[in-house]
BALOBA-1460 file (C-alpha; in Angstrom, 3 decimals):
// residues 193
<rec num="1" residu="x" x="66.721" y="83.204" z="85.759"/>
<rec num="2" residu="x" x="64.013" y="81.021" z="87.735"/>
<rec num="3" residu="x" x="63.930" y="79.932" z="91.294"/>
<rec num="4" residu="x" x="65.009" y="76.641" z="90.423"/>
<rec num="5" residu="x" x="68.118" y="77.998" z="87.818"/>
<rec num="6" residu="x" x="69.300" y="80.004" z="90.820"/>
<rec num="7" residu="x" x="69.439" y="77.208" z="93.095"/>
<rec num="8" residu="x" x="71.226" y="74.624" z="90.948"/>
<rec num="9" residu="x" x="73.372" y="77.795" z="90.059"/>
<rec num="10" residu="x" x="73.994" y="78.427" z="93.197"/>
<rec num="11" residu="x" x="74.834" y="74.616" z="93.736"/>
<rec num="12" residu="x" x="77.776" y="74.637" z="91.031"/>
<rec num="13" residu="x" x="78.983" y="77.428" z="92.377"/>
<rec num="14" residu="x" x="78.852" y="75.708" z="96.033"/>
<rec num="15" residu="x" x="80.085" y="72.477" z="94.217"/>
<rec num="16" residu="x" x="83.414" y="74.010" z="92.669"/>
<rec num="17" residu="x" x="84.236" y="76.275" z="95.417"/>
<rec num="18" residu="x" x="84.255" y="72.916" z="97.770"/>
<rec num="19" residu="x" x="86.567" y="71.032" z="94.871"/>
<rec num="20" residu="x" x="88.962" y="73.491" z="95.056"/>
<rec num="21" residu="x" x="89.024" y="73.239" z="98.840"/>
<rec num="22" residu="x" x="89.538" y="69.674" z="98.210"/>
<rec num="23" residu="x" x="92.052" y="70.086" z="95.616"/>
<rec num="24" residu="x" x="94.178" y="72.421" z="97.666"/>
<rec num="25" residu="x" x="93.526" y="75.365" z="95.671"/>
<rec num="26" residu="x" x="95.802" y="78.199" z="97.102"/>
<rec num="27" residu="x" x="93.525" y="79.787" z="100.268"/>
<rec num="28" residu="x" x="93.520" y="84.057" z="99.674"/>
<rec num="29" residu="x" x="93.411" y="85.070" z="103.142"/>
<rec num="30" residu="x" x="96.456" y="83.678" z="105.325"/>
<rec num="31" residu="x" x="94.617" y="83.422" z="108.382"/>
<rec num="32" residu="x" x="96.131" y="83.354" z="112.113"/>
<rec num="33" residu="x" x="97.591" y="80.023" z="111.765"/>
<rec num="34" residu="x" x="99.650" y="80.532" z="108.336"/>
<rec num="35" residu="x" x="103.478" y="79.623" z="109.104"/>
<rec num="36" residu="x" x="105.223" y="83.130" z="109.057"/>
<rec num="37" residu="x" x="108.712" y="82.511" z="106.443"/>
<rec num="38" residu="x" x="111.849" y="82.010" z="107.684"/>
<rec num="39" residu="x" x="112.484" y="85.860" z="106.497"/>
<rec num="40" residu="x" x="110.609" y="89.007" z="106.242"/>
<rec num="41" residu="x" x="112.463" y="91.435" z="104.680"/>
<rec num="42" residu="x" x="110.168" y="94.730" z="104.890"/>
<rec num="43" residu="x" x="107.859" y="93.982" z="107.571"/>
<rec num="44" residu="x" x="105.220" y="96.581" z="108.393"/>
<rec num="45" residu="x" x="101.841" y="95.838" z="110.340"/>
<rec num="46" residu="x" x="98.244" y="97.668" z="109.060"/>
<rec num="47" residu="x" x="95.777" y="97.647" z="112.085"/>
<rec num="48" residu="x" x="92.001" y="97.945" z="110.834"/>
<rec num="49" residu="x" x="90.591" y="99.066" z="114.078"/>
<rec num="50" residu="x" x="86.627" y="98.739" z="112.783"/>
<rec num="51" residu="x" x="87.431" y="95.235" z="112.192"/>
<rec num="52" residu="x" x="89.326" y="94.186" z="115.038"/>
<rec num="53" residu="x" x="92.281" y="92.803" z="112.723"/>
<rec num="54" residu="x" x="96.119" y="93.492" z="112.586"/>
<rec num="55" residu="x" x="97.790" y="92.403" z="109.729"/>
<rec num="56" residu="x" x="101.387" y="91.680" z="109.089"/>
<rec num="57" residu="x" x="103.230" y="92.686" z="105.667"/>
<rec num="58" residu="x" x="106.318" y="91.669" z="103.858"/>
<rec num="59" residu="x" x="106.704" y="95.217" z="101.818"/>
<rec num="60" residu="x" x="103.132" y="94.838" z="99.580"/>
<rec num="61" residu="x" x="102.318" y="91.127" z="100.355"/>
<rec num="62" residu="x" x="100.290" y="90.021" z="103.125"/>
<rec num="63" residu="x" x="101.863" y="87.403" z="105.521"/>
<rec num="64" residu="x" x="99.006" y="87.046" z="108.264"/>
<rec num="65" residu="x" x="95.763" y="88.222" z="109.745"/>
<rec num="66" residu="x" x="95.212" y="88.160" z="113.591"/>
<rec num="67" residu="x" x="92.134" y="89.051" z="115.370"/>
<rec num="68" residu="x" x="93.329" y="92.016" z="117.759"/>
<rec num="69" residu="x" x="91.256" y="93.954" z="120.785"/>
<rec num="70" residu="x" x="91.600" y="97.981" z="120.928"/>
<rec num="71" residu="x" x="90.794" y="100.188" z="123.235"/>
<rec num="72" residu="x" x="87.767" y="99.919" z="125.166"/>
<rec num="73" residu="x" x="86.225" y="102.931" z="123.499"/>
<rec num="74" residu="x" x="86.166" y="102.218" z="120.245"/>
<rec num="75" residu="x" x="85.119" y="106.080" z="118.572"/>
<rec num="76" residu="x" x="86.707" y="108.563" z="117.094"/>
<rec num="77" residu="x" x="90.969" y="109.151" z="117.965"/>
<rec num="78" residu="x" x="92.659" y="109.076" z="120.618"/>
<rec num="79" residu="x" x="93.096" y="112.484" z="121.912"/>
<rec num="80" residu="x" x="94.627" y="113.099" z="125.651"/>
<rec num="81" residu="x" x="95.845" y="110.523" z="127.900"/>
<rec num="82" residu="x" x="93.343" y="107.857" z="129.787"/>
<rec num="83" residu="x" x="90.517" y="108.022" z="126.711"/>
<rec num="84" residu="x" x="91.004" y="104.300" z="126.255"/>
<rec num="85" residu="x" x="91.180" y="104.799" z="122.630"/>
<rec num="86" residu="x" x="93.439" y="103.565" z="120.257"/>
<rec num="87" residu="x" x="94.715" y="105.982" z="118.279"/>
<rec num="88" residu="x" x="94.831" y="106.384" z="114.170"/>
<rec num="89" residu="x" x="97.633" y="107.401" z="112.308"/>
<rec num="90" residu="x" x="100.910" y="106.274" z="111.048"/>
<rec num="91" residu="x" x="103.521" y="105.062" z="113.604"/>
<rec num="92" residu="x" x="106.689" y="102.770" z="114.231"/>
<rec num="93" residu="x" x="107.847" y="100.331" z="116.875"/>
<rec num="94" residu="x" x="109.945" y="102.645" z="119.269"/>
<rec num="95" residu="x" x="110.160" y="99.994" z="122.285"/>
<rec num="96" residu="x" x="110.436" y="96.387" z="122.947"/>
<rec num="97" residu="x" x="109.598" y="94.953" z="126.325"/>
<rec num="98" residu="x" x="109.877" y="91.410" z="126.369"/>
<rec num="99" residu="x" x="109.145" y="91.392" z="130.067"/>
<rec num="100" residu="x" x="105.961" y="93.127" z="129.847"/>
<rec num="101" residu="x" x="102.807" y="91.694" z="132.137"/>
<rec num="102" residu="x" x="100.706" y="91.708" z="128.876"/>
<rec num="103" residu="x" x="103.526" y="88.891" z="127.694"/>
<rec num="104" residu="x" x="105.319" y="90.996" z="125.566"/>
<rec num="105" residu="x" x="105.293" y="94.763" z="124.356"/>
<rec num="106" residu="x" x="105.722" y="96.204" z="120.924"/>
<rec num="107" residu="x" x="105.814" y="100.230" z="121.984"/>
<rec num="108" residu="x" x="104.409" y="102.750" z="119.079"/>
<rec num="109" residu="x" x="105.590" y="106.276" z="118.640"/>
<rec num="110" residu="x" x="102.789" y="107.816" z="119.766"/>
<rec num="111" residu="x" x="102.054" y="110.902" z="120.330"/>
<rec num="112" residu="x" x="103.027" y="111.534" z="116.279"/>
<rec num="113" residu="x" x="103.452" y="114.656" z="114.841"/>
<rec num="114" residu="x" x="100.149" y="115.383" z="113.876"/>
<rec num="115" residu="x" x="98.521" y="114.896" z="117.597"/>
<rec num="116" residu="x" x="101.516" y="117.081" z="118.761"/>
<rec num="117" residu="x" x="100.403" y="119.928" z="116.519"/>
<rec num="118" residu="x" x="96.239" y="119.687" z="117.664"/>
<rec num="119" residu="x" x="97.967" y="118.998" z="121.365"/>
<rec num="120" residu="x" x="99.499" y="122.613" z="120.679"/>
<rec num="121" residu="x" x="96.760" y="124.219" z="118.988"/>
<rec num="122" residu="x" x="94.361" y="123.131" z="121.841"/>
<rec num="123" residu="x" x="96.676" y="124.060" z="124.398"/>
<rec num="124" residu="x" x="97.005" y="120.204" z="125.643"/>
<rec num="125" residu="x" x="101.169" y="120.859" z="125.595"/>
<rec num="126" residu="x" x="103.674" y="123.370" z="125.379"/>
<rec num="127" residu="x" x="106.130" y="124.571" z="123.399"/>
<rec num="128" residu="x" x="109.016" y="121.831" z="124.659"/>
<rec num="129" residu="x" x="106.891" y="119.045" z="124.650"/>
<rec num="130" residu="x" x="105.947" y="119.860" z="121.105"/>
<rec num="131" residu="x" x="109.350" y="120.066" z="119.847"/>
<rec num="132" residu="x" x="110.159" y="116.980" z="121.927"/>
<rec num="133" residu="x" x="107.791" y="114.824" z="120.102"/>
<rec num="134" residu="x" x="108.994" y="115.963" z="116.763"/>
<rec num="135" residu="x" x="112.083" y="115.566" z="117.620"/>
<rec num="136" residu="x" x="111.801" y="111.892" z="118.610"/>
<rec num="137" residu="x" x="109.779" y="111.459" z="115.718"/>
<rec num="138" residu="x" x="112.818" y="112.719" z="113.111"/>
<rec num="139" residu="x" x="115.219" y="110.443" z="115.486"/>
<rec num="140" residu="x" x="112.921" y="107.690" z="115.145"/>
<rec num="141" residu="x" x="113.143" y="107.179" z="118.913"/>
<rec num="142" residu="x" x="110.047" y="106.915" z="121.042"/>
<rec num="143" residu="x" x="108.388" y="110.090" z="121.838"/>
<rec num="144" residu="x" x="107.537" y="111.499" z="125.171"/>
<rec num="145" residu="x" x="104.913" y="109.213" z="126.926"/>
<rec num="146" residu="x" x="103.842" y="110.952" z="129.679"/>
<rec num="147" residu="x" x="102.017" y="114.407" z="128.927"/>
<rec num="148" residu="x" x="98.589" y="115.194" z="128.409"/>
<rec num="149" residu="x" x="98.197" y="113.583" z="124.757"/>
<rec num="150" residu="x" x="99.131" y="110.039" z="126.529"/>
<rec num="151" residu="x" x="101.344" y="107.441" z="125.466"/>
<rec num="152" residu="x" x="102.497" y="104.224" z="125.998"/>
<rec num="153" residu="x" x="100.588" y="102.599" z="123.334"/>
<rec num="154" residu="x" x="101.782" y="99.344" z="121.598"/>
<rec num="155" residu="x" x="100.681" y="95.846" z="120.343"/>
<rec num="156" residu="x" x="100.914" y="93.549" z="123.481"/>
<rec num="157" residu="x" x="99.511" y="89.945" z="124.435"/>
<rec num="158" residu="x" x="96.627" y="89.006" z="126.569"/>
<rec num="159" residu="x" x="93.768" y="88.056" z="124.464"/>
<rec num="160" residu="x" x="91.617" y="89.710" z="121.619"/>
<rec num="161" residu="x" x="88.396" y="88.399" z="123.015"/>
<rec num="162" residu="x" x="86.665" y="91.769" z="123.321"/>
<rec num="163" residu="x" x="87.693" y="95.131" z="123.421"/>
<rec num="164" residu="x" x="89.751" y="95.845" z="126.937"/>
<rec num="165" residu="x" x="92.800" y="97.843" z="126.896"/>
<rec num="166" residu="x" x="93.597" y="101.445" z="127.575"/>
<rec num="167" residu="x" x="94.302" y="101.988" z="124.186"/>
<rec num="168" residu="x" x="96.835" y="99.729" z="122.831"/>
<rec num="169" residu="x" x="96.240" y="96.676" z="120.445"/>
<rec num="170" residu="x" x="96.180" y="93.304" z="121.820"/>
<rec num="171" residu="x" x="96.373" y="89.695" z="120.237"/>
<rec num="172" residu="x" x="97.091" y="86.163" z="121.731"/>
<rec num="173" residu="x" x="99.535" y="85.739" z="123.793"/>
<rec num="174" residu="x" x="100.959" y="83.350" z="120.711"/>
<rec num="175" residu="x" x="100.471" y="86.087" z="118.323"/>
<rec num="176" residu="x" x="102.413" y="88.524" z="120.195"/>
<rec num="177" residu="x" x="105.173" y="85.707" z="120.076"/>
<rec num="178" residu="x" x="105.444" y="85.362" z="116.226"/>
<rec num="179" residu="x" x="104.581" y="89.750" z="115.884"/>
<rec num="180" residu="x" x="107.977" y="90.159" z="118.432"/>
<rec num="181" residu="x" x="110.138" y="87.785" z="116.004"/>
<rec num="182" residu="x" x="108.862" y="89.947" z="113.087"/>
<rec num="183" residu="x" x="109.277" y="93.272" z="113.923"/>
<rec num="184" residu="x" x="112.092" y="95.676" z="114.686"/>
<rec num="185" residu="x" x="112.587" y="98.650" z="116.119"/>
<rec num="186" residu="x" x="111.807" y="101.346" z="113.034"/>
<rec num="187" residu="x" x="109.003" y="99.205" z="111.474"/>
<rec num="188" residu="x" x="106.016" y="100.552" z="110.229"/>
<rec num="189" residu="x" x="102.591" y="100.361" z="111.806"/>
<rec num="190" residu="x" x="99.476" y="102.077" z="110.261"/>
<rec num="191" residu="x" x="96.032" y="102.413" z="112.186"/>
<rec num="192" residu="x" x="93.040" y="103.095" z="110.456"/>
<rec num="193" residu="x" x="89.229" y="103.532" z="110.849"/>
């Protein structure tokens, strides 16, 4: 193809893209300002911590994309308490704090499992603290948050402007709103890379 086939190529392509824009063609990425439904029967949240984004699900289908902050070092996973990372891993929502000074808190069951185990290995925790976590963890209760792994992580409001918190995941102050009407305690969440 020539310069000038590329261009007016290039030009249709530009030209139907903006007629379906036009013609209301059905938009593939529900961005922050999509109207959540009325009911969300499976709801479960995927945080994509290289791309600053949580996302809400109903079971397979994806409701909404927010732009979310994470900890303020953003390498690697979270491994003892005050490395202001947020950690990776598959969690749940094990707290609600609706009077929380970040607007409102969504608490996540960490330390999971897995941490507990390298918390063990490297001798982070004992014994009891082990079993507590994985104990908490088969109750589906929140976990212990204050030992050497750290805790208290959640989703929480304040602003996604940059990367600020200790660790957790924070969105708008709006966001944290509609996230708090969606989610119960026992819901999914799912950090990754």
């Amino acid at each position: 193809m020539t310069g000038g086939r590329k261009v007016a190529a290039a030009a249709a392509l530009a030209g139907a893209l903006g007629l379906a824009a036009v013609l209301g063609m059905r938009r593939t990425d529900p961005g922050p300002e999509a109207p959540l439904p009325d009911r969300i029967e499976a709801p479960r949240v995927v945080i994509r911590r290289g791309a600053r984004v949580l996302e809400l699900y109903d079971g397979g289908r994806l409701l909404k994309r927010y732009p979310a902050a994470m900890g303020s070092r953003a390498e690697g996973d979270k491994e003892r308490e005050g490395d202001r990372t947020t950690p990776l891993g598959d969690f749940y929502v094990c707290t609600r704090n609706e009077k929380s000074r970040f607007h409102r808190f969504l608490g996540l069951s960490y330390p999971a499992p897995e941490d507990a185990e390298r918390g063990l290995r490297a001798g982070m925790i004992g014994r009891r603290e082990h079993s507590e976590i994985l104990e908490a963890h088969r109750r589906r209760v929140r976990p212990p948050w204050k030992t050497a792994l750290g805790g208290e992580v959640g989703i929480h409001g304040g602003g996604a402007g940059r990367d600020w918190t200790l660790g957790c995941i924070a969105v708008s102050n709006g966001h944290v709103e509609e996230l708090w009407r969606a989610l119960r305690m026992g819901d999914p969440v799912t950090i990754v890379p």
